[in-house]
C-alpha positions as CSV (number, residue, x, y, z in Angstrom):
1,X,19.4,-49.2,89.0
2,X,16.4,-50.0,90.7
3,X,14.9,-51.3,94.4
4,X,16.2,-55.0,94.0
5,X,20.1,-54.2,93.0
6,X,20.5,-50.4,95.0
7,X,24.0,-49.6,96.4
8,X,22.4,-49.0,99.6
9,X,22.7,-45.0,101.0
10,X,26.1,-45.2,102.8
11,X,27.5,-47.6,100.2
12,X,26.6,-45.3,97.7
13,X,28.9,-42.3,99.7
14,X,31.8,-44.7,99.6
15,X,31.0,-45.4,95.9
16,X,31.4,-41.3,95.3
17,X,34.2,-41.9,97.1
18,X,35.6,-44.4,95.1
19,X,35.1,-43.7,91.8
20,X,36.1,-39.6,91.9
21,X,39.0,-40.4,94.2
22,X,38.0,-37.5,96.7
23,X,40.1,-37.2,99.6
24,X,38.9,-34.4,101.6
25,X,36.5,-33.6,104.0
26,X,32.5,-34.5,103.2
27,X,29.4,-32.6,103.9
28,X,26.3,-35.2,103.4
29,X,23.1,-34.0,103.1
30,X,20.5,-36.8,102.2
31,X,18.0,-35.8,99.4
32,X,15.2,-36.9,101.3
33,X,15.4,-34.9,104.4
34,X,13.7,-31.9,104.6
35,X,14.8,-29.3,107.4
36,X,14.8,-25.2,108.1
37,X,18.3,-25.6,109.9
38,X,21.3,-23.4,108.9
39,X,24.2,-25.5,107.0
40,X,26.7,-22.8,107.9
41,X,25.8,-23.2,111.2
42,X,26.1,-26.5,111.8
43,X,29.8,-26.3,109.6
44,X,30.7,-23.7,112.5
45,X,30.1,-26.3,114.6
46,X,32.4,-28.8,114.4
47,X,36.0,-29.0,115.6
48,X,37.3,-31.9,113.2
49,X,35.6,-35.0,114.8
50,X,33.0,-36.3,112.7
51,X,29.4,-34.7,113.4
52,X,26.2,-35.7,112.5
53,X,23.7,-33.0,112.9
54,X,21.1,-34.6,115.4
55,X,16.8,-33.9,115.5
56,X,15.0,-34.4,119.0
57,X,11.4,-35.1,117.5
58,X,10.0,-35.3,121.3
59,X,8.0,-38.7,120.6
60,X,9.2,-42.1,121.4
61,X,7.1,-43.7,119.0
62,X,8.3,-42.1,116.3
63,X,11.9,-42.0,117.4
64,X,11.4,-46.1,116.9
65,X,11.4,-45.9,113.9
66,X,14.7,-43.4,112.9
67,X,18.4,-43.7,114.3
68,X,19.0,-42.6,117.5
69,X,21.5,-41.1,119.3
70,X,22.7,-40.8,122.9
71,X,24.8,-38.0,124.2
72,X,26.9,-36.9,126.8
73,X,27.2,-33.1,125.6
74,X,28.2,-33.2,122.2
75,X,29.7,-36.5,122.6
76,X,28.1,-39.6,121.5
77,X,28.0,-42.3,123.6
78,X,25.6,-44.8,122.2
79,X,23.7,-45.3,118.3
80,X,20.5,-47.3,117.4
81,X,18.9,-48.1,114.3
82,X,15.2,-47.8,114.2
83,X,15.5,-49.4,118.1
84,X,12.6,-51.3,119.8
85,X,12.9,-49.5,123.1
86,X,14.9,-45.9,122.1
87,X,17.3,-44.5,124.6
88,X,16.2,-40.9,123.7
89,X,14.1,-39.1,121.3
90,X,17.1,-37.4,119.6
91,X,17.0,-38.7,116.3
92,X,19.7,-38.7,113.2
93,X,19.3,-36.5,110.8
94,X,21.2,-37.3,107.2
95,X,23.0,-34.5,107.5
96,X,26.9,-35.4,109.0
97,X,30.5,-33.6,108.5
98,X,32.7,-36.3,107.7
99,X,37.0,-35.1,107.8
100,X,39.5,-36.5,105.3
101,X,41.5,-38.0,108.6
102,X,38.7,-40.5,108.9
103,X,37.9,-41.6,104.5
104,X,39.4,-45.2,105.4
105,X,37.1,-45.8,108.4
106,X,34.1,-44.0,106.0
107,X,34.6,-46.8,103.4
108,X,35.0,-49.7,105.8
109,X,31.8,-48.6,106.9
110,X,30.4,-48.8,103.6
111,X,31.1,-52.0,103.2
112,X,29.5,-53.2,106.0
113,X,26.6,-51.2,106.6
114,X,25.6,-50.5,102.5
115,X,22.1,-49.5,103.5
116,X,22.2,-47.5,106.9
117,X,23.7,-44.1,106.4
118,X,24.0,-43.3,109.8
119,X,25.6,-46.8,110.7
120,X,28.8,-44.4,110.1
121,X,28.5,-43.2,113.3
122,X,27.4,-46.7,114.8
123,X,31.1,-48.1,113.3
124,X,33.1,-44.6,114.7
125,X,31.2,-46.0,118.4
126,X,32.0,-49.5,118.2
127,X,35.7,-48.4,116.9
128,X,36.0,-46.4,119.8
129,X,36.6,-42.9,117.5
130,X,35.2,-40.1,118.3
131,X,31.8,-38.6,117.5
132,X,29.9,-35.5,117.7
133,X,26.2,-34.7,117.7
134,X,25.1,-31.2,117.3
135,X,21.3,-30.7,118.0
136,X,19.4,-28.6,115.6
137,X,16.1,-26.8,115.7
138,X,13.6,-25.8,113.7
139,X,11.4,-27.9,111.0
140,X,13.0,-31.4,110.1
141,X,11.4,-34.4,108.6
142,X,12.7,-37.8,106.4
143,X,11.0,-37.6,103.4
144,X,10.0,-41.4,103.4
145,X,6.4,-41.4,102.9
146,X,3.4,-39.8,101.6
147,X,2.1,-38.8,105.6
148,X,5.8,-37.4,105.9
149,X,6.1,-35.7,102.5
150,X,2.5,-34.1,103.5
151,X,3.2,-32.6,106.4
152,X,7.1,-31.1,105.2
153,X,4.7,-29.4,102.4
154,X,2.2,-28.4,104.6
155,X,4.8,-26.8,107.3
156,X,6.9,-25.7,104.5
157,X,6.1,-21.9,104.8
158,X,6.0,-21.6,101.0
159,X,3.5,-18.8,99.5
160,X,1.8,-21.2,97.0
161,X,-0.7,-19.1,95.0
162,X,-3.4,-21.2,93.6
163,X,-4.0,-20.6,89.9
164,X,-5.8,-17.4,89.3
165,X,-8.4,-19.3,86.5
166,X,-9.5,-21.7,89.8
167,X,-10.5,-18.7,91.7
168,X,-13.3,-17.5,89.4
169,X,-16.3,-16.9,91.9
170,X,-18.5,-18.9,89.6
171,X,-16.4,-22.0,89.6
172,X,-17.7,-21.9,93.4
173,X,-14.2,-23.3,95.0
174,X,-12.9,-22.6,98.4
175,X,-9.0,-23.2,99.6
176,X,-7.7,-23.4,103.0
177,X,-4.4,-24.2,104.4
178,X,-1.0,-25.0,101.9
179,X,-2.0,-26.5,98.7
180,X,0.3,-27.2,95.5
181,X,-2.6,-27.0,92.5
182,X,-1.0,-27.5,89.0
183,X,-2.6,-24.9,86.7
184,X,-3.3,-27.5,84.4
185,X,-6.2,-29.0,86.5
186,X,-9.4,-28.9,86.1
187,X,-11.2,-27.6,89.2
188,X,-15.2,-26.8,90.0
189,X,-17.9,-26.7,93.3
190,X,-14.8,-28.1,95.8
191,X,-13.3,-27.6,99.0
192,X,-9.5,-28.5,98.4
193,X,-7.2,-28.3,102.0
194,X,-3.6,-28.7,102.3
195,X,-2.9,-31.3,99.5
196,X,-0.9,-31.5,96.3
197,X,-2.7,-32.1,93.0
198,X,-0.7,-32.4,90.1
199,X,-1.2,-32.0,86.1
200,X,-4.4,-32.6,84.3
201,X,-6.2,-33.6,87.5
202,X,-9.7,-32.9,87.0
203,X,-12.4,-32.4,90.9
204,X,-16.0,-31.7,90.3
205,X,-17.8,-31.5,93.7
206,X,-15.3,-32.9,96.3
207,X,-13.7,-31.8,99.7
208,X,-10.7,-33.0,99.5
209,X,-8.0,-33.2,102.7
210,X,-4.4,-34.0,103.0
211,X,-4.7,-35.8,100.0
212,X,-2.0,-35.9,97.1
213,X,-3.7,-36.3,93.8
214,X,-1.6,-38.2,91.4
215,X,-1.2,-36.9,87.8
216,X,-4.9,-37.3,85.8
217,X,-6.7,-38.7,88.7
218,X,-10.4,-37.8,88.4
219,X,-12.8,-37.1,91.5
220,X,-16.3,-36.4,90.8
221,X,-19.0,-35.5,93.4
222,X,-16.7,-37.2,95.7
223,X,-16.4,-40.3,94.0
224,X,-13.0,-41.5,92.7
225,X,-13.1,-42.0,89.4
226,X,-9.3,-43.0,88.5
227,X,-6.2,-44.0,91.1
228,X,-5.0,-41.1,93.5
229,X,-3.3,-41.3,96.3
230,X,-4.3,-40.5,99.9
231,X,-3.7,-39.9,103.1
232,X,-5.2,-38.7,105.9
């Protein structure tokens, strides 16, 4: 499989669907969405109507470019896909409950809307069933970038320790913030701040920032010397 002949995300739930023959209600969670919010809460919920579990991310900007949802209580009245001008900052997250009364309408969406996961709920609208939005709190964020996949590690709460041989005092290194350091690197004289730097990664004499260090990249007195990735 790869980016040119991809099922697309919703046509990929009716595949599942297809090929194990499940008739039954659905949870979908999509891999790329990080959140702090309670599954079993947002199971508690719902009342049978399909659900999706909804974000307000407070920024119209970014709202532009997600799904967005409007509601009248917990009803949905209107869907848009990564709109130009969005009705509301409440934003779809890929996390829906989907019941067994509604599989046929779940693959017919499939088939029409293969790549847009949450067109599900855009085809329940314009089919005039039902839908449900529950808003959820917390930490939420779509995985689909190295800026997004930054700041989920950075707000992540995780107790990373950094590898005891990089804290030697004469190695002259200094940490701040939430960084993921695999122990196989090689680090000396630097100031490393919530990044990710992964195996055999070697930094001589560099601050380095937000950055995600790809595997073997070398940084020397602040010079790149192979490919890594950044982003500040």
């Amino acid at each position: 499989m790869s980016e040119q002949n991809k099922k697309g995300a919703l046509a990929a739930v009716g595949l599942a669907m297809r090929t194990f023959g499940i008739d039954q209600d659905w949870l979908v969670v999509g891999g790329d969405n990080f959140f702090t919010f309670s599954i079993e809460e947002f199971l508690a919920s719902t009342t049978g109507v399909p659900t999706l579990a909804g974000f307000d991310i407070g920024d119209i900007e970014l709202a532009k470019r997600l799904g967005v949802v409007v509601n009248d209580g917990r009803r949905i009245v209107d869907f848009q896909e990564k709109p130009a001008q969005p009705r509301s900052t409440l934003v779809v997250t890929a996390c829906f409950y989907l019941p067994q009364a509604f599989n046929a309408r779940v693959l017919e969406a499939a088939d029409l809307f293969p790549d847009t996961l949450g067109g599900v709920f855009g085809y329940f609208l314009n089919q005039s069933i039902e839908a449900h939005v529950h808003p959820v709190s917390g930490y939420w964020n779509d995985i689909g970038s190295f800026d997004a996949y930054l700041d989920a590690h950075t707000h992540s709460g995780a107790n990373l320790e950094i590898p005891s041989h990089l804290l030697d005092p004469m190695l002259e290194n200094t940490f701040e913030g939430v960084n993921h350091i695999d122990p196989s690197c090689t680090i000396s004289r630097s100031h490393i701040r919530n990044s990710i730097v992964l195996s055999q990664c070697v930094v001589e004499g560099s601050h380095i920032d937000s950055c995600i260090l790809d595997r073997a990249a070398r940084v020397i007195d602040g010079r790149r010397a192979q490919e890594i990735v950044r982003v500040v």
